[in-house]
PDB file with one MODEL, atoms N, CA, C and O in Angstrom:
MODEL        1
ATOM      1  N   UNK A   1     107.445  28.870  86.073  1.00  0.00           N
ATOM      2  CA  UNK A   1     108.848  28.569  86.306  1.00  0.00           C
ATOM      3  C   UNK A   1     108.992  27.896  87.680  1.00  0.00           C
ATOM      4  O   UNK A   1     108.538  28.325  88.741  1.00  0.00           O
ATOM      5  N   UNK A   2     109.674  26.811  87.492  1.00  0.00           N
ATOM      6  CA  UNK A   2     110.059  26.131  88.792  1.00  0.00           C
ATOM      7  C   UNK A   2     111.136  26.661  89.594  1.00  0.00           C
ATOM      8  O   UNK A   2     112.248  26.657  89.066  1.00  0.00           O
ATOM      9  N   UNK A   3     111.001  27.217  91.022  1.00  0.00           N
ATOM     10  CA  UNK A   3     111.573  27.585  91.923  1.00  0.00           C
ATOM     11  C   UNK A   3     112.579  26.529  92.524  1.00  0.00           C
ATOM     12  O   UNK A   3     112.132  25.878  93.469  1.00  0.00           O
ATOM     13  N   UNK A   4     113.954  26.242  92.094  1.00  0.00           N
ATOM     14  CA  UNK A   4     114.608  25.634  92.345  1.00  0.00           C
ATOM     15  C   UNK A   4     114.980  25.089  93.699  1.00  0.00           C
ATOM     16  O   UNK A   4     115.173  23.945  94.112  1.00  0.00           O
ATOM     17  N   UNK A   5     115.009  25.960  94.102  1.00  0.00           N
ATOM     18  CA  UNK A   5     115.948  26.211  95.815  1.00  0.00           C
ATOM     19  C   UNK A   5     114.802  25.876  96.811  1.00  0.00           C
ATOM     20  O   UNK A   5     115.021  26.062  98.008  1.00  0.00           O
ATOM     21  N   UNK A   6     113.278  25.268  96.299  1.00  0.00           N
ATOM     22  CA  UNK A   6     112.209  24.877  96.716  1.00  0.00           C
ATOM     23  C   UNK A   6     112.506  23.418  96.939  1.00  0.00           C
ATOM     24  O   UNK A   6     112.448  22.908  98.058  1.00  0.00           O
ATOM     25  N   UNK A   7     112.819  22.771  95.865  1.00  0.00           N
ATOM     26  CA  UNK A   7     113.158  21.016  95.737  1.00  0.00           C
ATOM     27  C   UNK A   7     114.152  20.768  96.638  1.00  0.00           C
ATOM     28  O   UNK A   7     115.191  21.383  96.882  1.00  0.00           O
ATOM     29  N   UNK A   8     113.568  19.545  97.200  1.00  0.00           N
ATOM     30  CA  UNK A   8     114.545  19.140  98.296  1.00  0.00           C
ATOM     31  C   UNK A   8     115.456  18.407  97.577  1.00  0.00           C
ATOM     32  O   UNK A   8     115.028  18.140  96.454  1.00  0.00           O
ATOM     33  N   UNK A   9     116.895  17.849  97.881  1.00  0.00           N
ATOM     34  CA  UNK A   9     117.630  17.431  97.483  1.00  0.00           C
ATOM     35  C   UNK A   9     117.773  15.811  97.390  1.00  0.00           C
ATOM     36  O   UNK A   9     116.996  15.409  98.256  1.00  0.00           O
ATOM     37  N   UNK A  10     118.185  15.042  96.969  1.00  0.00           N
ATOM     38  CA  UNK A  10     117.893  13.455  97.212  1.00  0.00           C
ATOM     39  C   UNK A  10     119.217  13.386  97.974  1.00  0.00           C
ATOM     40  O   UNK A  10     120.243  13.978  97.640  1.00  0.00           O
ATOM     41  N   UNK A  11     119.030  12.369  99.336  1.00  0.00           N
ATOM     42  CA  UNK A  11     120.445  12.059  99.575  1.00  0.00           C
ATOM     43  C   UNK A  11     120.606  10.873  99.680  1.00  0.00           C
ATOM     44  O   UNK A  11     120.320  10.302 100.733  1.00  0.00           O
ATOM     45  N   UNK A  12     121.071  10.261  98.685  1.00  0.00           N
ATOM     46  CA  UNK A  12     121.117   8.492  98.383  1.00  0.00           C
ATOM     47  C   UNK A  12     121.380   7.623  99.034  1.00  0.00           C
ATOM     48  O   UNK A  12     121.259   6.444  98.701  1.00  0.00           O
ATOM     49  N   UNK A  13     122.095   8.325 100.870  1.00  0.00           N
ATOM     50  CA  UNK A  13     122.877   7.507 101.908  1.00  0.00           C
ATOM     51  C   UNK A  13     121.851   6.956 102.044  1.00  0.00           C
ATOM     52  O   UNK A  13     121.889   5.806 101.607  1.00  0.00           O
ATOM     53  N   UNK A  14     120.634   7.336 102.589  1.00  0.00           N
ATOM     54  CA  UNK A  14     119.594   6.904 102.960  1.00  0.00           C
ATOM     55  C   UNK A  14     118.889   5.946 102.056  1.00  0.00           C
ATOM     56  O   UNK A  14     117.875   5.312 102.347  1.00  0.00           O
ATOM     57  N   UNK A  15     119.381   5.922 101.205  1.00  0.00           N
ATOM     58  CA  UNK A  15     118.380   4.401 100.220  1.00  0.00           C
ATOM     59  C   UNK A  15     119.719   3.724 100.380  1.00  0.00           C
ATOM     60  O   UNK A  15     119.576   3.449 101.572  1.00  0.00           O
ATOM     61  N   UNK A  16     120.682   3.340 100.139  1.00  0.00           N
ATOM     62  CA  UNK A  16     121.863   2.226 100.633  1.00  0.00           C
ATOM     63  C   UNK A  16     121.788   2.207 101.653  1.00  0.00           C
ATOM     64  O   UNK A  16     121.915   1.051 102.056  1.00  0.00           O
ATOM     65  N   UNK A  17     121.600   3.055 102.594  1.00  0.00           N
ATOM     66  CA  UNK A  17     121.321   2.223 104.222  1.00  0.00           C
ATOM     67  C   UNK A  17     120.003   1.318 104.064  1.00  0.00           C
ATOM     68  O   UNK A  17     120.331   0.379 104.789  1.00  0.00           O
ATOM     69  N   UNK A  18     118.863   1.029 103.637  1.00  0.00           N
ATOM     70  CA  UNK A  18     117.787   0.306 103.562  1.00  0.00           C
ATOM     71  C   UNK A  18     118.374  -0.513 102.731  1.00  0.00           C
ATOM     72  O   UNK A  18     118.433  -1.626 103.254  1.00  0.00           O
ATOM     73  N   UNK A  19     119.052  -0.490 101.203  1.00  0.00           N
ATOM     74  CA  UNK A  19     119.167  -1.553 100.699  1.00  0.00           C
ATOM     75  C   UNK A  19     120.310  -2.509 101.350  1.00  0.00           C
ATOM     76  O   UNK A  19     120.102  -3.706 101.155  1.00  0.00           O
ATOM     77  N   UNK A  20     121.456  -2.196 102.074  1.00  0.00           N
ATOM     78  CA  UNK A  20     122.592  -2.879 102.412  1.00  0.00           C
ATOM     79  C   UNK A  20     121.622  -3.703 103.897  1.00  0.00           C
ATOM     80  O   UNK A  20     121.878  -4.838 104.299  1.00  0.00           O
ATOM     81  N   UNK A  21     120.585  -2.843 104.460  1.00  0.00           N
ATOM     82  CA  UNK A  21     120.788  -3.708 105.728  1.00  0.00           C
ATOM     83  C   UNK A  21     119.462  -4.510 105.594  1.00  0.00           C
ATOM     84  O   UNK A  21     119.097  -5.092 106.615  1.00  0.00           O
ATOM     85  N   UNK A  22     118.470  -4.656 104.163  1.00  0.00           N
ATOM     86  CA  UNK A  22     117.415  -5.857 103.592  1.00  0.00           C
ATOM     87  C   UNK A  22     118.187  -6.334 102.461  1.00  0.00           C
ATOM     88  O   UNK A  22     117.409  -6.550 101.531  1.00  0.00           O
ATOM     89  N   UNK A  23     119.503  -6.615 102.115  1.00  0.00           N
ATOM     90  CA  UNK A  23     119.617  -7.207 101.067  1.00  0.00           C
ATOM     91  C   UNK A  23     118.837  -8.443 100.620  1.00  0.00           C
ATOM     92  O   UNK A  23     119.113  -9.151 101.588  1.00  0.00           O
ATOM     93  N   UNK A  24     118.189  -9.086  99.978  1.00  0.00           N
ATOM     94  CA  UNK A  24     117.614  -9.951  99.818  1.00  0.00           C
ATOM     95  C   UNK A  24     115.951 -10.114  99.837  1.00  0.00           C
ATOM     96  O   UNK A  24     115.245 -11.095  99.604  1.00  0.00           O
ATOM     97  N   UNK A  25     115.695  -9.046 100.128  1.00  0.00           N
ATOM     98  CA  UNK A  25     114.144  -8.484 101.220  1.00  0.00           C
ATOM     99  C   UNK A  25     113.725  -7.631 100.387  1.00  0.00           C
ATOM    100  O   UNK A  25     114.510  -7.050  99.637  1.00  0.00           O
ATOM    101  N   UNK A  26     112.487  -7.421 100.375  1.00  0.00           N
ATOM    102  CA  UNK A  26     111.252  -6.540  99.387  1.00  0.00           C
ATOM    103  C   UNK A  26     111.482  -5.440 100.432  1.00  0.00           C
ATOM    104  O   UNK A  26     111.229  -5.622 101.622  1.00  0.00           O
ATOM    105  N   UNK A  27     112.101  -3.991  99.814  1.00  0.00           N
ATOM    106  CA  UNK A  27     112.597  -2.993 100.640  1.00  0.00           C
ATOM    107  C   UNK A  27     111.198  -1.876 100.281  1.00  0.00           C
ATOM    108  O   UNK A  27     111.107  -0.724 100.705  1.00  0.00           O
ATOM    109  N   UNK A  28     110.395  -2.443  99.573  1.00  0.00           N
ATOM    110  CA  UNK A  28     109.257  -1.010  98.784  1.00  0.00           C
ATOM    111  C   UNK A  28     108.878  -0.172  99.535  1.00  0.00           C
ATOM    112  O   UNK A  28     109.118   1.032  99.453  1.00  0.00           O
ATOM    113  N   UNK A  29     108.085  -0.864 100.554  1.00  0.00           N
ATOM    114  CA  UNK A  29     107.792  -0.243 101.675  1.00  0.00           C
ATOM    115  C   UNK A  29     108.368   0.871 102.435  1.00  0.00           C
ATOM    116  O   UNK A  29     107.905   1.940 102.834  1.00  0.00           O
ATOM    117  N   UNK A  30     109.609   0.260 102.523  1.00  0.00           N
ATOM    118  CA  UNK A  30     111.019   0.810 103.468  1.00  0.00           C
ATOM    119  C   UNK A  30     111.000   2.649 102.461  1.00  0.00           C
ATOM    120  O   UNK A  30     110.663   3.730 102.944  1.00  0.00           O
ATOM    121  N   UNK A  31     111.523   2.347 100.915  1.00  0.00           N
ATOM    122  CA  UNK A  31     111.600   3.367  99.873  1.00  0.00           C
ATOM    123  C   UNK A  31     110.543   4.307  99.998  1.00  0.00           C
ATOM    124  O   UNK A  31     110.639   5.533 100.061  1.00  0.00           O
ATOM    125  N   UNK A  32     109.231   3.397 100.035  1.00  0.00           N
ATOM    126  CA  UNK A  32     107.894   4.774  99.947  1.00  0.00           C
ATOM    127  C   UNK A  32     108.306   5.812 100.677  1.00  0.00           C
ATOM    128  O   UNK A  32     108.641   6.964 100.400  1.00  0.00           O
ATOM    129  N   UNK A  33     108.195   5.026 101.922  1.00  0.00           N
ATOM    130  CA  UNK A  33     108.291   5.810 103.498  1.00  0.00           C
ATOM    131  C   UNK A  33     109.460   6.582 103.729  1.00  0.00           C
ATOM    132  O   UNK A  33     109.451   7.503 104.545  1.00  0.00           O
ATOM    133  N   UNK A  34     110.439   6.282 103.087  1.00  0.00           N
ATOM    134  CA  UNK A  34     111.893   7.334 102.913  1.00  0.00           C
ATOM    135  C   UNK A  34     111.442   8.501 101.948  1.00  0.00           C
ATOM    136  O   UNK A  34     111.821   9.644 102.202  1.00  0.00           O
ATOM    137  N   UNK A  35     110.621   8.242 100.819  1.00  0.00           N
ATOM    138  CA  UNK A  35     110.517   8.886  99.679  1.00  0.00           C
ATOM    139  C   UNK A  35     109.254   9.945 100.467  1.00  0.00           C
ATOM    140  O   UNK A  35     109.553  11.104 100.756  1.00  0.00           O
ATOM    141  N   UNK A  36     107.922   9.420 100.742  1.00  0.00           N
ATOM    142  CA  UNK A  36     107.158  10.147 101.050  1.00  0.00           C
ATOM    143  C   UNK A  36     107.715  11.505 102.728  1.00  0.00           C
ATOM    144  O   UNK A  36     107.119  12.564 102.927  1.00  0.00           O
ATOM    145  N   UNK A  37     108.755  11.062 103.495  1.00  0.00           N
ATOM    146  CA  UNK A  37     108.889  11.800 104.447  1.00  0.00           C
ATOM    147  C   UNK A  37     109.996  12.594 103.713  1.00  0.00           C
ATOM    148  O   UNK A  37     110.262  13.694 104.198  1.00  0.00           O
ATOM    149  N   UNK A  38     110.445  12.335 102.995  1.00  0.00           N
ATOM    150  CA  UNK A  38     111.723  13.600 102.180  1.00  0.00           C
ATOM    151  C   UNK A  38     110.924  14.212 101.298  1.00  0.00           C
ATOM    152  O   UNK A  38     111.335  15.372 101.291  1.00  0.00           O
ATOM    153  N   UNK A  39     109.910  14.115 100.451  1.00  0.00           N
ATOM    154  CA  UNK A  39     109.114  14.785  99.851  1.00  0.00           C
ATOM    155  C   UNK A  39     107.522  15.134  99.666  1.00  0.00           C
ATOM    156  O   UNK A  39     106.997  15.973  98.935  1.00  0.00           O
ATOM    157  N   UNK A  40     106.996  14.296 100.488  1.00  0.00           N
ATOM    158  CA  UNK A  40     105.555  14.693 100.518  1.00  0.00           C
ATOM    159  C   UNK A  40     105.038  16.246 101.313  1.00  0.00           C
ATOM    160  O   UNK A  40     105.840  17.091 101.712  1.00  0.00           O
ATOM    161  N   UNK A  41     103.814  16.341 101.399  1.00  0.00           N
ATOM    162  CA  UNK A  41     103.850  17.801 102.080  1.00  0.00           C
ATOM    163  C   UNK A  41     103.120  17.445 103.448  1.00  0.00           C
ATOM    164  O   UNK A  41     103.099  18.221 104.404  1.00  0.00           O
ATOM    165  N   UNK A  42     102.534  16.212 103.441  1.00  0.00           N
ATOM    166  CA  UNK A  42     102.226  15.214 104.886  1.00  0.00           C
ATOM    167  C   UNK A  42     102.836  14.518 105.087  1.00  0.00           C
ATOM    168  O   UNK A  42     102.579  13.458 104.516  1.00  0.00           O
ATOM    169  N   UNK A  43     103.953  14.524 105.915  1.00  0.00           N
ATOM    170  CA  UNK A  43     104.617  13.081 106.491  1.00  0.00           C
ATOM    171  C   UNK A  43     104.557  12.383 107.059  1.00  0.00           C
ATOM    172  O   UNK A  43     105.451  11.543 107.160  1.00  0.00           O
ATOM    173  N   UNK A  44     103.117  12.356 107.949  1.00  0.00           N
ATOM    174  CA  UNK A  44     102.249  11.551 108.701  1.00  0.00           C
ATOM    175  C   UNK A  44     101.895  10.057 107.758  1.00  0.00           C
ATOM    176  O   UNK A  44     101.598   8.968 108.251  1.00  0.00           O
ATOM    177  N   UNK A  45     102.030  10.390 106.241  1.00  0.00           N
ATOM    178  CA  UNK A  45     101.416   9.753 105.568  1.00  0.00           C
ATOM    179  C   UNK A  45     102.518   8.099 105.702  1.00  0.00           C
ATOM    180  O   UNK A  45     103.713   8.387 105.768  1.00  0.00           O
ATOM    181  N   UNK A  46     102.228   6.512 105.743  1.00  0.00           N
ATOM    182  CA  UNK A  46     103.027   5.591 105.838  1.00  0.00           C
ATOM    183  C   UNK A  46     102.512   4.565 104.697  1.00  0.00           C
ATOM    184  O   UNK A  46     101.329   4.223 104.715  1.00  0.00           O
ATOM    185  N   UNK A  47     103.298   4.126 103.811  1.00  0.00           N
ATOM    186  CA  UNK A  47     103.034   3.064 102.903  1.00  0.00           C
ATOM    187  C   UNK A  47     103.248   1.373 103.268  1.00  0.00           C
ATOM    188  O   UNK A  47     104.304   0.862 103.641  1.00  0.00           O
ATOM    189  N   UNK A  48     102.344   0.891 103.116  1.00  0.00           N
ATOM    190  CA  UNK A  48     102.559  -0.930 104.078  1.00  0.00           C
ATOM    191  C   UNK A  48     102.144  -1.501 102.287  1.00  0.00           C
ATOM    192  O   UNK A  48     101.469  -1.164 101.314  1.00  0.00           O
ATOM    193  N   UNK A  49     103.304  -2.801 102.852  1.00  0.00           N
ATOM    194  CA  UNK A  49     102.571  -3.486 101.768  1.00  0.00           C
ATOM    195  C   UNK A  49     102.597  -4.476 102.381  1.00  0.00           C
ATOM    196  O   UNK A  49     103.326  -4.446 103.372  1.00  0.00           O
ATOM    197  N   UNK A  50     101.808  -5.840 102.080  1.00  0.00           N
ATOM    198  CA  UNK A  50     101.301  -6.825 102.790  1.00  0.00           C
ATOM    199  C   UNK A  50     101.936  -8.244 101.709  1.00  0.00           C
ATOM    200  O   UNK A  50     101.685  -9.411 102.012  1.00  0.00           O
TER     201      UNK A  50
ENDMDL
END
């Protein structure tokens, strides 16, 4: 059984602040690195794309 109150919550401000201020711009990068520091269990960890 999954322990609910364990999962962090998504808070979407934070992906419209990246998409409103790269509109036009490959944001992936930007997303990993939002995604991996709100949910990974290393947040040291950084995604580049080239």
């Amino acid at each position: 059984m999954i322990n609910r109150s364990s999962i962090p919550e998504i808070d979407y401000r934070y992906f419209d602040e990246i998409i409103i201020k790269n509109l036009g711009k490959d944001i992936s990068s930007e997303i990993s690195n939002l995604t991996m520091q709100q949910f990974a269990s290393n947040t040291t960890m950084e995604a580049y794309s080239t």
